[in-house]
C-alpha positions as a printed NumPy array, in Angstrom:
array([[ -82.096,  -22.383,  -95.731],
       [ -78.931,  -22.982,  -94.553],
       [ -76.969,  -20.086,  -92.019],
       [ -74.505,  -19.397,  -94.343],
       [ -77.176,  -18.506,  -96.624],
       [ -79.442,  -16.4  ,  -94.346],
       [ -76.327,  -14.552,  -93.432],
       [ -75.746,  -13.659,  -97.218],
       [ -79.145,  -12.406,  -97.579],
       [ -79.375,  -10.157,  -94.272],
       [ -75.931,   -8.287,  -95.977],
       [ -77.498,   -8.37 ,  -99.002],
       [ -80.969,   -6.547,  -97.365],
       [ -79.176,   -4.248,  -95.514],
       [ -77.056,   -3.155,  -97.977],
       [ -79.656,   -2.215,  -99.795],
       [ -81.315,   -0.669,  -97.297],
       [ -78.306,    1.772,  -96.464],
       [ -78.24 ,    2.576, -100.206],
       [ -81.505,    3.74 ,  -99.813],
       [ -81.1  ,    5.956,  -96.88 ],
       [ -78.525,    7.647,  -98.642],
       [ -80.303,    8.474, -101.905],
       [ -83.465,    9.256,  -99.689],
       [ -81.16 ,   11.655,  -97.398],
       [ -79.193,   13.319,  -99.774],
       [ -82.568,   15.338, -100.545],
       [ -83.554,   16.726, -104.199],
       [ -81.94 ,   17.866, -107.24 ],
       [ -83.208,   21.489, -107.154],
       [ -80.429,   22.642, -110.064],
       [ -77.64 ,   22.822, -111.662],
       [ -74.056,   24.532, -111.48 ],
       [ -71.55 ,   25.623, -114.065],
       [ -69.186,   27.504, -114.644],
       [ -64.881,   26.33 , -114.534],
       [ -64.826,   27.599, -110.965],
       [ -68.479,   26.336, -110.245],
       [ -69.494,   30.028, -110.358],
       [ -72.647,   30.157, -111.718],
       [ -76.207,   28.597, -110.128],
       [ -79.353,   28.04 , -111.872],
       [ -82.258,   26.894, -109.903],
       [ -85.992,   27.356, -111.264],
       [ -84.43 ,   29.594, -114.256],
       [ -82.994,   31.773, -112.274],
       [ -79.122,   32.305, -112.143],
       [ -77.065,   33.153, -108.725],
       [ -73.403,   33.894, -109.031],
       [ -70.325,   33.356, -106.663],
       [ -71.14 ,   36.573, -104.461],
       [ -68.081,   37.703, -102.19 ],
       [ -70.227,   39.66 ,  -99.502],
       [ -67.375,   41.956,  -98.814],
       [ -67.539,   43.348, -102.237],
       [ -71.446,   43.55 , -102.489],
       [ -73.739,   45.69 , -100.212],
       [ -75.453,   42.703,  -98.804],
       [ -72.934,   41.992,  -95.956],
       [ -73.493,   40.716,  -92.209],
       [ -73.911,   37.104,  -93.428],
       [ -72.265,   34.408,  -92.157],
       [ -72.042,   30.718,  -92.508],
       [ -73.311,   30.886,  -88.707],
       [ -76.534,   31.915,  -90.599],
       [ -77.171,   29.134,  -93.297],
       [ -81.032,   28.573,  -92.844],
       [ -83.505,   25.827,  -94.03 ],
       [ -82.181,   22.717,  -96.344],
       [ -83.438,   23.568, -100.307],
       [ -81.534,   20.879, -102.145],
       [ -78.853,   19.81 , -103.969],
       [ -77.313,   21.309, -106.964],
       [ -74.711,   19.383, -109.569],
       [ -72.855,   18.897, -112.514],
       [ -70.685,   16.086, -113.852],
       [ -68.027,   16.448, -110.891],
       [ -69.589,   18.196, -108.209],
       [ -72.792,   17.88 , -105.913],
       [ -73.975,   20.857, -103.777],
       [ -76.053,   21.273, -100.779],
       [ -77.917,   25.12 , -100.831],
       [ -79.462,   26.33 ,  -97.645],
       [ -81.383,   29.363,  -97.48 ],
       [ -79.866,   32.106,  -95.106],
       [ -81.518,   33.489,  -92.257],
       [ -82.21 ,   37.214,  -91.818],
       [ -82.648,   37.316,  -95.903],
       [ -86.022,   38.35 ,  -96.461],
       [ -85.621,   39.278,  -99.716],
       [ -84.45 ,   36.185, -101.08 ],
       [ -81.498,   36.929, -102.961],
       [ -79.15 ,   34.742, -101.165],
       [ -78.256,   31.219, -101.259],
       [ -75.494,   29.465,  -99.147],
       [ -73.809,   26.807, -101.128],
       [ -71.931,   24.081,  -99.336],
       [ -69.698,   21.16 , -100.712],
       [ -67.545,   18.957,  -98.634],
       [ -66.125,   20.836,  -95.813],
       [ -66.315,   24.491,  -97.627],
       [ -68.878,   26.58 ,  -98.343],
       [ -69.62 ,   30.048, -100.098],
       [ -72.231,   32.433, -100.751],
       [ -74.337,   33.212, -103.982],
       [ -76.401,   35.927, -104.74 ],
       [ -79.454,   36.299, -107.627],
       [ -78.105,   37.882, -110.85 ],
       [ -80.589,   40.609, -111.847]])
């Protein structure tokens, strides 16, 4: 093989292999969200909505506190990352991040 070609093929290989880290990074598809304001998550049949803590009676939660990597949720134009959040025992909490925000969601009983 000529150099020119060898240096094709190492692009090619590692191109490949950075599309792979990537896909193998980005973690699972746990769920999905809906809603026009993605408002609504549904993960294992069970729904959390947008929760603004101030209003609920679950405050003292911050984004300080997002716990352990679940998954990723998505929809036709958005992708998700949910963490868990530490000092929730009960398990009603999710926090929810996309880009460079992030939000709370709480279970819908």
């Amino acid at each position: 093989m000529t150099r020119k070609r060898l240096t094709v093929l190492a692009a090619a290989v590692l191109a490949l292999l950075i599309c792979a880290a990537v896909c193998a990074f980005r973690g699972p598809v746990i769920g999905t969200v809906s809603g026009a304001e993605n408002e609504f998550i549904e993960i294992d049949g069970i729904t959390y909505i947008d929760a603004d803590l101030t209003e609920t009676d679950v405050g003292g939660f911050s984004a300080a506190g997002r716990g352990r990597y679940l998954g990723v949720v998505r929809n036709d134009s958005a992708t998700m990352r949910v963490y868990q959040v530490k000092g929730d025992d009960s398990g009603d909490l999710l926090y929810v991040r996309w880009e460079w925000e992030g939000k709370f969601y709480i279970r819908n009983n």
